[in-house]
Backbone bond lengths (Angstrom), bond angles and torsions (degrees), N, CA, C in turn:
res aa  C-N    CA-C-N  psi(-1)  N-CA   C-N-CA  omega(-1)  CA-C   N-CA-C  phi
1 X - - - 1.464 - - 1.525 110.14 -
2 X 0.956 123.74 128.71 1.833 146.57 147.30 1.487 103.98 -45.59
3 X 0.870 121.43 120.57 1.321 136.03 156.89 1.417 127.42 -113.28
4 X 1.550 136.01 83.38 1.187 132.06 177.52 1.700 115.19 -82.73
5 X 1.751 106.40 112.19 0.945 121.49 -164.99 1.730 121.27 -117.11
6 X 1.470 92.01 116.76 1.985 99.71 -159.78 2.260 84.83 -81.16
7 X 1.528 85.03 127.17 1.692 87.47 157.67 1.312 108.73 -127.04
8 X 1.373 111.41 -173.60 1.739 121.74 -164.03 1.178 111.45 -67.27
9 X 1.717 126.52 143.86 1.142 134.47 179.17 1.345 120.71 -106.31
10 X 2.131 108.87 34.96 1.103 109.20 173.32 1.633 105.61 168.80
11 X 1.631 97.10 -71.97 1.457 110.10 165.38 1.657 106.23 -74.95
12 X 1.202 103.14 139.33 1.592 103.51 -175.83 1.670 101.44 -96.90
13 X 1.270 121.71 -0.77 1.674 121.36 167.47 1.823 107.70 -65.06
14 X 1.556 98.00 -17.90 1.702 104.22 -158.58 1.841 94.51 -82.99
15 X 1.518 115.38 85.29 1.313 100.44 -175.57 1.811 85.99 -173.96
16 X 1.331 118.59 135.58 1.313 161.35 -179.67 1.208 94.30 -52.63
17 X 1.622 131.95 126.89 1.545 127.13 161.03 2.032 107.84 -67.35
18 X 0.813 110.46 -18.76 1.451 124.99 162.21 1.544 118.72 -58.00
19 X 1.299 117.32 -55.15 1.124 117.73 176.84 1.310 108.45 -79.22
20 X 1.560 128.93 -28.09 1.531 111.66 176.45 1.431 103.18 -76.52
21 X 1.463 149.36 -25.74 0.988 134.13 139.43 1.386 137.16 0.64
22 X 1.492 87.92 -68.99 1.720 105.56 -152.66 1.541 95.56 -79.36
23 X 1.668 117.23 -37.43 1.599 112.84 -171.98 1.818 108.71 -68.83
24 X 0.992 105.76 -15.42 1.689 115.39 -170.07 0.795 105.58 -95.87
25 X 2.187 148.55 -40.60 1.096 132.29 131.29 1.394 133.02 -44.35
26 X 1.034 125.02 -31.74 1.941 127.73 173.29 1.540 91.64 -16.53
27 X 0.989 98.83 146.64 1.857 131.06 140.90 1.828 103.36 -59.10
28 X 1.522 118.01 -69.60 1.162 125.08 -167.15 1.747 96.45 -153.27
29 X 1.504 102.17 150.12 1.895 107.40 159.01 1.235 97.31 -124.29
30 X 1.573 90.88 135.89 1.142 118.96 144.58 1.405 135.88 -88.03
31 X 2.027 107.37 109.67 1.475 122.23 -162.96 1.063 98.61 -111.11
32 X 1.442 109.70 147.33 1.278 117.50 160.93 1.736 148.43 -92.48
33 X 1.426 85.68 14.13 1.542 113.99 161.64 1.775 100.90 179.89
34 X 1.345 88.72 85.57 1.546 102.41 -178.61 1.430 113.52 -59.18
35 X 1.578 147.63 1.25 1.020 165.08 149.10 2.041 91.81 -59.65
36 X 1.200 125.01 -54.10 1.365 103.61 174.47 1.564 137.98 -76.50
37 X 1.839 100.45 -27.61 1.172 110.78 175.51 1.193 109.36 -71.34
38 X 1.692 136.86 -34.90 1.549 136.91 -177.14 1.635 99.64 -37.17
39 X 1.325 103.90 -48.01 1.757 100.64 -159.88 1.404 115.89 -68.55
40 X 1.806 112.42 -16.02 1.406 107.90 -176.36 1.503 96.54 -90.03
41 X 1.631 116.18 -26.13 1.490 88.93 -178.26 1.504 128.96 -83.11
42 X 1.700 107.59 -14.78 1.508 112.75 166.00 1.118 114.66 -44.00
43 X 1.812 109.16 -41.00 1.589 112.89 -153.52 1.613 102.06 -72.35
44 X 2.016 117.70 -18.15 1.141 100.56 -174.79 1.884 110.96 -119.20
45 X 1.519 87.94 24.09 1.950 91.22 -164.42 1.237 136.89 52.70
46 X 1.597 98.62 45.00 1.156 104.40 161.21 1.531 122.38 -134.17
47 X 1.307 93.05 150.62 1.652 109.83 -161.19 1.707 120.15 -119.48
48 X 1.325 95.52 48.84 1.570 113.84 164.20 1.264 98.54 -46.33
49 X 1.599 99.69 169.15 1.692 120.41 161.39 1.363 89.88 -80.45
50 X 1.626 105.17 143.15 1.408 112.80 133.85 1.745 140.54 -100.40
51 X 1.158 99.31 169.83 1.568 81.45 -171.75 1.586 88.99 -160.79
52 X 1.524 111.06 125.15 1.381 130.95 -161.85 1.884 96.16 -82.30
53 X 1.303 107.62 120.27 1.422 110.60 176.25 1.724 113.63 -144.74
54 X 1.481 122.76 117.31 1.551 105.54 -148.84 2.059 74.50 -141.08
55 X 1.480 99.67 -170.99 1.277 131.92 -177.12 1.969 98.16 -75.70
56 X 1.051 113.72 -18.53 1.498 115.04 -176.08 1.442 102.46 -88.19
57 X 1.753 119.19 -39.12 1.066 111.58 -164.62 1.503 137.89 -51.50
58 X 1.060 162.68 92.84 1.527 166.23 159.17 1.305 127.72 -4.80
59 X 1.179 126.19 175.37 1.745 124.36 -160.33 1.515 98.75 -93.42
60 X 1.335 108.30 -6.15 1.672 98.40 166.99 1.223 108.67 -101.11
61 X 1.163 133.37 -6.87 1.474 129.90 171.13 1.354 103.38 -61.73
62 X 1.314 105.36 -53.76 1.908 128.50 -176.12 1.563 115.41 -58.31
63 X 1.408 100.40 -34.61 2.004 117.72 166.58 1.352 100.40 -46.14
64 X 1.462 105.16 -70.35 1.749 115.87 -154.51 0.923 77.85 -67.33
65 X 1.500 151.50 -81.66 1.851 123.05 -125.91 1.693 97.87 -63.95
66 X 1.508 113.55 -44.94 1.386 95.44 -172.07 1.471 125.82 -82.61
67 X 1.437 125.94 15.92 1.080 159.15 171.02 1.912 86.20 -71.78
68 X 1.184 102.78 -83.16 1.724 107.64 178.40 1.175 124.12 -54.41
69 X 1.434 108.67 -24.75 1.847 99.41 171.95 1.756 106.47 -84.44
70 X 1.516 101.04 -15.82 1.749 81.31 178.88 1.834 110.30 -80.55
71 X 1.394 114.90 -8.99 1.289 130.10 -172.02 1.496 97.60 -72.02
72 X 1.255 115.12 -33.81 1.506 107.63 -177.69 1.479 102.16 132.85
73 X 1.630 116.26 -23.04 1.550 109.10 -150.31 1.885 91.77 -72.89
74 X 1.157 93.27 168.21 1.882 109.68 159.39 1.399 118.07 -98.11
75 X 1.232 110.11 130.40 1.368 113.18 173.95 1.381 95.34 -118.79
76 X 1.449 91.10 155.66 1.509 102.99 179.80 1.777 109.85 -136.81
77 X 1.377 127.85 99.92 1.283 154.23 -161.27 1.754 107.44 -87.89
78 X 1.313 109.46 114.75 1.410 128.79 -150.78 2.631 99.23 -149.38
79 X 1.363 78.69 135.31 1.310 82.05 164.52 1.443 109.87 -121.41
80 X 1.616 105.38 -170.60 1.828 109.28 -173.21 1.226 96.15 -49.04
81 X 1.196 118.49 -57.18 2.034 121.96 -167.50 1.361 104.93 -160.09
82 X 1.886 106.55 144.07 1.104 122.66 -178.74 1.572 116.71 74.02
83 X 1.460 110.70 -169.95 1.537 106.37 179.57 1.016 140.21 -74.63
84 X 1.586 116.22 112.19 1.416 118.71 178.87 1.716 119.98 -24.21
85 X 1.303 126.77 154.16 1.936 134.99 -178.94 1.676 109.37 60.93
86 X 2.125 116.39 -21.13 1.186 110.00 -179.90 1.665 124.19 -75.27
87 X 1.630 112.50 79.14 1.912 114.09 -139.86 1.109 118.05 61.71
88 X 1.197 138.68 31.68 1.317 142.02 177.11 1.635 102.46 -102.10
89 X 1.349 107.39 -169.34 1.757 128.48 158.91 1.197 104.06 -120.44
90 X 1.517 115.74 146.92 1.895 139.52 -165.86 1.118 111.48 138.80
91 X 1.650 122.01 -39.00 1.342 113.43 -174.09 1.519 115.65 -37.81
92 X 1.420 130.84 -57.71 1.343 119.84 165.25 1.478 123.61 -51.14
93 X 0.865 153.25 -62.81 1.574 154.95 172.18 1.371 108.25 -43.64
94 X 1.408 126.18 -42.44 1.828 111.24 179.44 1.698 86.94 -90.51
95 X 1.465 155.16 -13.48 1.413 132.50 168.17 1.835 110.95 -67.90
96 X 1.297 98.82 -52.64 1.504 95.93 163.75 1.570 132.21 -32.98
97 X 1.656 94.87 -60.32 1.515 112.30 -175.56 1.519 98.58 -54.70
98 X 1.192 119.14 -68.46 1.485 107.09 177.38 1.141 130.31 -42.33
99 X 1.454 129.81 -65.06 1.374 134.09 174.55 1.602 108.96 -30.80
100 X 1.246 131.11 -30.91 1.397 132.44 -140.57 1.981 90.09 -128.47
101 X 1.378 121.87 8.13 1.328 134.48 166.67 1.666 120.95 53.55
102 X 1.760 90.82 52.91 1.580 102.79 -167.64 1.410 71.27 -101.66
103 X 1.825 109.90 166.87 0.955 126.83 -158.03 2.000 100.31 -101.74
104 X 1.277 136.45 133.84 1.337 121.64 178.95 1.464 99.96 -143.93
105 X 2.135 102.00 156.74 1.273 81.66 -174.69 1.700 79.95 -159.69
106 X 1.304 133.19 146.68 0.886 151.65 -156.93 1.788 114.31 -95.56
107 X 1.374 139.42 125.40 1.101 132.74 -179.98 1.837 105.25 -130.41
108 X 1.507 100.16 103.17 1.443 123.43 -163.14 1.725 98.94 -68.77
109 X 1.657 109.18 142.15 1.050 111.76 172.14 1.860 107.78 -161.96
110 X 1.324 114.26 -123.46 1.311 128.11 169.41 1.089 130.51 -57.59
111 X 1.828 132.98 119.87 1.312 125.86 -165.08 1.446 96.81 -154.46
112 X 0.904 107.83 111.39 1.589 132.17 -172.38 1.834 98.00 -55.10
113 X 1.321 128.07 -67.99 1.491 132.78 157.11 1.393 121.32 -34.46
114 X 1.321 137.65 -39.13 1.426 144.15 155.97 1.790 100.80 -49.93
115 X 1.360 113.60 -103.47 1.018 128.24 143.50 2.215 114.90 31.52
116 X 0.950 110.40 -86.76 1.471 141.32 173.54 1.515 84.72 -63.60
117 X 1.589 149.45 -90.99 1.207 137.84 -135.44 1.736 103.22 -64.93
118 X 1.458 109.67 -34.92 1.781 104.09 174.30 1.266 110.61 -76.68
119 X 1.178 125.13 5.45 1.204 117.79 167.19 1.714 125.03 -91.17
120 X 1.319 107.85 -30.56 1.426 129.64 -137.87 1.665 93.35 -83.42
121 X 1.507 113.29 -36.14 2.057 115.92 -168.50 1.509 85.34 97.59
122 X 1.122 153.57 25.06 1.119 156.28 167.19 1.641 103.84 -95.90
123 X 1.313 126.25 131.47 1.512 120.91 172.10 1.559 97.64 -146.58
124 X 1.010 76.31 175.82 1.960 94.39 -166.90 1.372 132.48 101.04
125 X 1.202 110.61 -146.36 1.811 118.61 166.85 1.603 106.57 -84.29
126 X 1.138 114.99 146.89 1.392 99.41 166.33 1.623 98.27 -158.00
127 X 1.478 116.91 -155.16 2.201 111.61 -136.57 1.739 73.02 -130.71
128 X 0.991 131.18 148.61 1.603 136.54 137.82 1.004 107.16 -124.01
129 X 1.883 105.54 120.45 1.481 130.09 173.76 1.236 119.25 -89.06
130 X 1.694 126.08 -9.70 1.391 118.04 -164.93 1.529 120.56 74.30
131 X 1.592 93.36 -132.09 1.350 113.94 180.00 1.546 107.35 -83.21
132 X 1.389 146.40 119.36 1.575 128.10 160.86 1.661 118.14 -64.91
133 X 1.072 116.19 127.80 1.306 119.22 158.51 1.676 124.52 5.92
134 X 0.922 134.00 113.38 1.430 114.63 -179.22 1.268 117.06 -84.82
135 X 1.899 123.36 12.66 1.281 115.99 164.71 1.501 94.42 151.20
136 X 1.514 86.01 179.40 1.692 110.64 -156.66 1.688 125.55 30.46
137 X 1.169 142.15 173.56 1.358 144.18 -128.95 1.860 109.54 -60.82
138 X 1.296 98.21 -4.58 1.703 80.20 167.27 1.392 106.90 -122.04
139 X 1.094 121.19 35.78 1.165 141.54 138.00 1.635 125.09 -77.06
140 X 1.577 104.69 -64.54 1.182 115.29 169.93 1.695 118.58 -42.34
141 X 1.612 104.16 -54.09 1.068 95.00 153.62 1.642 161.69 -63.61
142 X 1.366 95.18 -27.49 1.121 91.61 168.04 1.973 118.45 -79.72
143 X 0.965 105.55 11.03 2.058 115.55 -178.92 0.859 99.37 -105.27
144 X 1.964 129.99 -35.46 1.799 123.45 153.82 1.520 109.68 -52.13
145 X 0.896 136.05 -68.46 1.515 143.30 178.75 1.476 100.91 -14.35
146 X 1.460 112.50 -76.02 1.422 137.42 -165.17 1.501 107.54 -39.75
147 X 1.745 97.78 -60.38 1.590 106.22 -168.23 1.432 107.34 -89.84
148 X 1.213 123.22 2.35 1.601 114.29 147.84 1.623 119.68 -76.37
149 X 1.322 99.80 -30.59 1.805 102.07 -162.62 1.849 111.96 -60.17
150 X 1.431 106.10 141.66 1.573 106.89 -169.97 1.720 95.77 -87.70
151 X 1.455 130.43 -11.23 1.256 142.69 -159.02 1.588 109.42 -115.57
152 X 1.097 103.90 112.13 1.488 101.98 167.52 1.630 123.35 -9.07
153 X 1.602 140.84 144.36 1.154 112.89 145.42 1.697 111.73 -157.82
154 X 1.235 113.36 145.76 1.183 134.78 -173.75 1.102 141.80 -85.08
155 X 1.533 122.11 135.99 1.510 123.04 -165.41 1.753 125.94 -147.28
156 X 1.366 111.81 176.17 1.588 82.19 179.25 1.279 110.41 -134.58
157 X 0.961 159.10 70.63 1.156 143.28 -177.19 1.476 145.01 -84.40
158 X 1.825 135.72 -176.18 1.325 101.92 -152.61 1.742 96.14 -111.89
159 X 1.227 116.34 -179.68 1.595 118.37 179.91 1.789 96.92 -51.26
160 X 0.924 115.66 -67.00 1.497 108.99 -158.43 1.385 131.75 -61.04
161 X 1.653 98.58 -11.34 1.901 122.82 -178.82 1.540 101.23 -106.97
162 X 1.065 105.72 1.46 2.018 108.21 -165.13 1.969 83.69 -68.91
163 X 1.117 119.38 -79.45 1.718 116.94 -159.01 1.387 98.69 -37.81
164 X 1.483 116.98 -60.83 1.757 112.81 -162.64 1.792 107.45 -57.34
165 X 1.144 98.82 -40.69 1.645 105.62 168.13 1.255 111.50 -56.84
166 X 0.826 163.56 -68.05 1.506 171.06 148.78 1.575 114.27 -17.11
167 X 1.269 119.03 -34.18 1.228 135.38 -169.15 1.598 95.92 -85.60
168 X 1.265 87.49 -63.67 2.231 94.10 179.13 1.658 81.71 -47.79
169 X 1.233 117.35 -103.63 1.320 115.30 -143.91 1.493 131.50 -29.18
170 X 1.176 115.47 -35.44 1.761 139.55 151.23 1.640 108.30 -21.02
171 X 1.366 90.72 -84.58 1.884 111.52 173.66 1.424 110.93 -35.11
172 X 1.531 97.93 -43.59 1.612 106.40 -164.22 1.560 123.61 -69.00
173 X 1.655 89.04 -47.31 1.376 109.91 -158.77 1.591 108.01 -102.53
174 X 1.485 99.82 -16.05 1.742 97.40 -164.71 1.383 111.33 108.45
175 X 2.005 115.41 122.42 1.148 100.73 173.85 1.160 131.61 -56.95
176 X 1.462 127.45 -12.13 1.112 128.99 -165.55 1.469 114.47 -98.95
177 X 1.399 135.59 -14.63 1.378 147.45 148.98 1.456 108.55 -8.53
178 X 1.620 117.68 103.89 1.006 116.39 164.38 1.527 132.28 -59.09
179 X 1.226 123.72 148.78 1.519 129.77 172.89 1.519 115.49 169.95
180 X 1.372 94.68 160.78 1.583 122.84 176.82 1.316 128.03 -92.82
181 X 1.449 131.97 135.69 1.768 128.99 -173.91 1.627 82.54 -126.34
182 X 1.405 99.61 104.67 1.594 111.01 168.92 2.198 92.83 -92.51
183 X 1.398 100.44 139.98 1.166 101.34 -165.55 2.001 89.69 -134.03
184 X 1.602 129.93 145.94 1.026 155.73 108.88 2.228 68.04 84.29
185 X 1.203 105.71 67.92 1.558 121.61 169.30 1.573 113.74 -53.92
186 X 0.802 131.09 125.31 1.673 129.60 168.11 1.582 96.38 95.78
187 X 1.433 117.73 -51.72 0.750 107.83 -142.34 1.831 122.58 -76.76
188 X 1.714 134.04 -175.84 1.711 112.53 168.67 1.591 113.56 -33.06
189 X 1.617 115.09 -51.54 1.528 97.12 -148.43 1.302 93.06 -97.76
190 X 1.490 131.70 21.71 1.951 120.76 166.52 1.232 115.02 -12.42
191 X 1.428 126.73 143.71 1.351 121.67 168.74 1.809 101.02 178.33
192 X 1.333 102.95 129.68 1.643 97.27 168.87 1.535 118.39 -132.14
193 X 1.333 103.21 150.77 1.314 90.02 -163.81 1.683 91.42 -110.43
194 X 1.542 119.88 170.01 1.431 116.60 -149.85 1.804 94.25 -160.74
195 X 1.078 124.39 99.22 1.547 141.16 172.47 1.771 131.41 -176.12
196 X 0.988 109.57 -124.09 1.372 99.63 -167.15 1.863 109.74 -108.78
197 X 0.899 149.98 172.03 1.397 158.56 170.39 1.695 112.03 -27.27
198 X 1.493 67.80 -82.83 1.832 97.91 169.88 1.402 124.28 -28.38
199 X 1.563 95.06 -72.69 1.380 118.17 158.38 1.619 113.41 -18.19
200 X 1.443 122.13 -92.35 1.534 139.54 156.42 1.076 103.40 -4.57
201 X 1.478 123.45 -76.67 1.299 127.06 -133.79 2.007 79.97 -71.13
202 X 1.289 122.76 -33.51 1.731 118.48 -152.96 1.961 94.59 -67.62
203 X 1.766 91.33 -39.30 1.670 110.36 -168.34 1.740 121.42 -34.51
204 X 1.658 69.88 -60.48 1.965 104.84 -170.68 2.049 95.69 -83.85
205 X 1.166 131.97 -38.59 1.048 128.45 166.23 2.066 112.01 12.88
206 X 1.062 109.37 -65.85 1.638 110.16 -171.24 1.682 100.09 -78.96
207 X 1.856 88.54 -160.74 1.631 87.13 165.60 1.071 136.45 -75.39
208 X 1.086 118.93 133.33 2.134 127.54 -171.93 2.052 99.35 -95.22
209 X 0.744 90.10 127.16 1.629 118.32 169.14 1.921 123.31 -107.48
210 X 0.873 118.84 112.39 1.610 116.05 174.89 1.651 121.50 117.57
211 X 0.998 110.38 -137.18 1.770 119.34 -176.91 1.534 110.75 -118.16
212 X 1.219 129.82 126.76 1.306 117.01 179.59 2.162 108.60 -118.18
213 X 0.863 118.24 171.05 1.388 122.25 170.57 1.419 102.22 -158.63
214 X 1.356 117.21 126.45 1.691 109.09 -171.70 1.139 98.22 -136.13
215 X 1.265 127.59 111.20 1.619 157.46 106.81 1.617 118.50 11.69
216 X 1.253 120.03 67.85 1.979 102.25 173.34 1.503 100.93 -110.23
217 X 1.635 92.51 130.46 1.206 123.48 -179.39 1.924 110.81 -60.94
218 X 1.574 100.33 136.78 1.429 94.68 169.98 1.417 148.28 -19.19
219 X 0.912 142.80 156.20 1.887 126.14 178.05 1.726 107.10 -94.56
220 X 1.323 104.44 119.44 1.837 96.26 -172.53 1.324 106.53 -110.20
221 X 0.980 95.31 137.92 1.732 88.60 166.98 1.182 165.63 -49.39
222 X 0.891 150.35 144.25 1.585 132.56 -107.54 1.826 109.06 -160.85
223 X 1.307 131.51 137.58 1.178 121.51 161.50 1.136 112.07 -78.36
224 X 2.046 104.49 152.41 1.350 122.21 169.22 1.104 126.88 -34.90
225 X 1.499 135.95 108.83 1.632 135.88 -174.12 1.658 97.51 -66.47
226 X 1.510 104.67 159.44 1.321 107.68 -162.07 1.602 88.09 -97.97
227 X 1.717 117.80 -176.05 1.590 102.41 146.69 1.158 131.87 -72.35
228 X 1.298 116.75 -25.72 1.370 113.28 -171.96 1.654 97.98 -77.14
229 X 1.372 130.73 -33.10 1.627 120.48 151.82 1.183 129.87 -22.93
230 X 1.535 122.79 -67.45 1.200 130.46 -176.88 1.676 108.15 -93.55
231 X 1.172 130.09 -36.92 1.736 97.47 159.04 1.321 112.54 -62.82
232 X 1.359 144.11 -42.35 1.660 142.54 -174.22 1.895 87.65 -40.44
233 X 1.153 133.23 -56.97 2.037 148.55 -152.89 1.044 80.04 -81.00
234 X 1.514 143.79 -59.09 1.390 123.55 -151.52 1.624 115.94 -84.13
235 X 1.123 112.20 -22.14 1.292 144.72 -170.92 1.893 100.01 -70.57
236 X 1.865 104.92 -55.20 1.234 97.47 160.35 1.349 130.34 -88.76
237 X 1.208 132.53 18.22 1.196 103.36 156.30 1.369 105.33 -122.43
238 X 1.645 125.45 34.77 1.448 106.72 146.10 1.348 97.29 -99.09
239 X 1.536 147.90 19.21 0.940 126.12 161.97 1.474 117.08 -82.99
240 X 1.366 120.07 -5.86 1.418 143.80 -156.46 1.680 95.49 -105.01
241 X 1.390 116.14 -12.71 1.139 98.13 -179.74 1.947 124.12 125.60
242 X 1.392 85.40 -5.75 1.805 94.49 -155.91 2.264 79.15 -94.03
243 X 1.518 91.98 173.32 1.149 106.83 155.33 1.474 134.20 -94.39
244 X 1.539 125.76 153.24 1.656 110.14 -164.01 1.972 99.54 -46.89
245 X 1.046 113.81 -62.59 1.550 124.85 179.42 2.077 110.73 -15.40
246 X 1.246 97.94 -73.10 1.089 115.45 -178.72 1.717 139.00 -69.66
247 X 1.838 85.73 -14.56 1.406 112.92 171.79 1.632 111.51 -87.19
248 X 1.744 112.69 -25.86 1.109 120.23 158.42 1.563 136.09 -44.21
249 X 1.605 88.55 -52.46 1.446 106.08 -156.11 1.729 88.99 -81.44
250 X 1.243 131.54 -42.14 0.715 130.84 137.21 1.422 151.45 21.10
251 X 1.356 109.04 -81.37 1.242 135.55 174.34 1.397 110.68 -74.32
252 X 1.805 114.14 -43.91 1.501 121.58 -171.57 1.795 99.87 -59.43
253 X 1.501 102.94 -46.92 1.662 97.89 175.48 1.171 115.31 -49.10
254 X 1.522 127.69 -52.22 1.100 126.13 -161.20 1.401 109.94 -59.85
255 X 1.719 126.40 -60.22 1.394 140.06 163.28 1.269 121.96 -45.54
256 X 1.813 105.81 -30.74 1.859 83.26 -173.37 1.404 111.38 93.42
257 X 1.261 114.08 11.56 1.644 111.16 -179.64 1.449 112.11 -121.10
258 X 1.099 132.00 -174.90 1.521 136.14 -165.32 1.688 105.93 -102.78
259 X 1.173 108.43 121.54 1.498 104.56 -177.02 1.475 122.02 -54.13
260 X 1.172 130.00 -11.21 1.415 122.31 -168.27 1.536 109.57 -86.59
261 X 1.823 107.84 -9.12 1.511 129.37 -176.68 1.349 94.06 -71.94
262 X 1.811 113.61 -48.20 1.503 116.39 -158.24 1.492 103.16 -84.08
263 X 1.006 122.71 -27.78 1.900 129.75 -169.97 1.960 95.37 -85.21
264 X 1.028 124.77 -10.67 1.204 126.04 -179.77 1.729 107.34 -99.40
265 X 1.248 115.59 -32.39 1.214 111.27 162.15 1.418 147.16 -66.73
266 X 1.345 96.63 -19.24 1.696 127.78 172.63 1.497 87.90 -90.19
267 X 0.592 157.64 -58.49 1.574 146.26 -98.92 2.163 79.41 -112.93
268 X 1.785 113.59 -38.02 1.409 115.18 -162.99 1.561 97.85 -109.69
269 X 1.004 122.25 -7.67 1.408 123.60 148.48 1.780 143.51 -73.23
């Protein structure tokens, strides 16, 4: 049996009497930086096998475990923190396991994206993106996605990408785009901060330290920007540096309007 097993995403109390179970019976876990899982199992005395299994690992890594689940053993499938496949690595190893009619079964716990959305004043349905793109057009796209969506949606990113992230989304979405920067979850220094784009981007501005998951609130609707609206926006961000072109295209994201409105305004201005 497969065992996909969610552990804590900070506090190590944040964990299922089920799942300490299941890792202490295993045959073997599979961690994905077994240097992190050691510390949760010291913390509970247990002395499973480990067995190093990450996003690098290869189709023979993926052989042997299912080599051992056809043997009978249990594995039990665990990332650094929280739920295994949620931005994690496994997706290949539990598609395998299935296809090949090993038995798997999921033991629900810690999820950094759960977690962050009850925090945020955000309710409803909402999108989890993970990781964003680290650039060029599916990037772009995925920050169109965002600032179209009427539904909350969620992401995670790391201290050192948090400002440029924040910055895209701003441009993208509108300074005024509500959202939440849930920061270092569970853990002593928890803390989220909860306002507008802009806001964020001024917040996080220096160096960022810790775990972030950021929350942007739906796109709501909005009155017609005037011209003097969108030349006043376009106006600043060629003072910022952009070209009229790009300050356009620009601006139309930000407002929500059709660029040929904004390229026509420069053009009679």
């Amino acid at each position: 049996m497969l065992y996909i097993v969610a552990t804590p995403i900070g506090n190590l109390e944040d964990i299922t009497l089920r799942a300490l179970r299941a890792l202490k019976e295993a045959d073997f876990i599979a961690a994905e930086d077994t240097r992190q899982t050691v510390k949760l199992l010291n913390h509970y005395g247990i002395k499973t096998k480990l067995i190093s299994f990450h996003e690098h690992s290869g189709e023979d890594k993926i052989g042997f475990l299912i080599s051992l689940l056809k043997d009978g053993k249990n594995v039990a499938l665990v990332s650094d923190a929280g739920t295994p496949l949620i931005s994690d690595p496994g997706a290949a190893l539990v598609s395998r396991a299935a296809a090949e009619g090993i038995g798997i079964t999921s033991l629900p716990g810690a999820c950094a994206a759960v977690a962050a959305v009850t925090l945020s004043g955000f309710f409803g349905p909402f999108t989890f993106l993970g990781f964003l793109p680290k650039k060029g057009a599916e990037r772009k796209r995925a920050l169109e996605r965002i600032a179209a969506s009427s539904i909350p949606c969620v992401l995670y990113e790391s201290p050192r990408a948090l400002s440029s992230t924040l910055r895209d989304i701003a441009l993208c979405c509108g300074e005024e785009r509500r959202l939440a920067v849930a920061k270092e979850l569970t853990k002593i220094h928890e803390s989220v901060f909860r306002g507008t784009a802009g806001d964020a981007l001024e917040a996080f501005s220096g160096e960022n330290k810790g775990e972030y998951t950021v929350v942007i609130g739906g796109a709501q609707k909005r009155p017609e920007p005037s011209d003097a609206q969108i030349i006043e926006l376009i106006e600043k961000y060629t003072q910022a540096g952009m070209t009229k072109k790009d300050a356009a295209e620009a601006a139309s994201k930000s407002l929500s309007i059709k660029k040929n409105r904004a390229y026509k305004l420069i053009i009679s201005s």
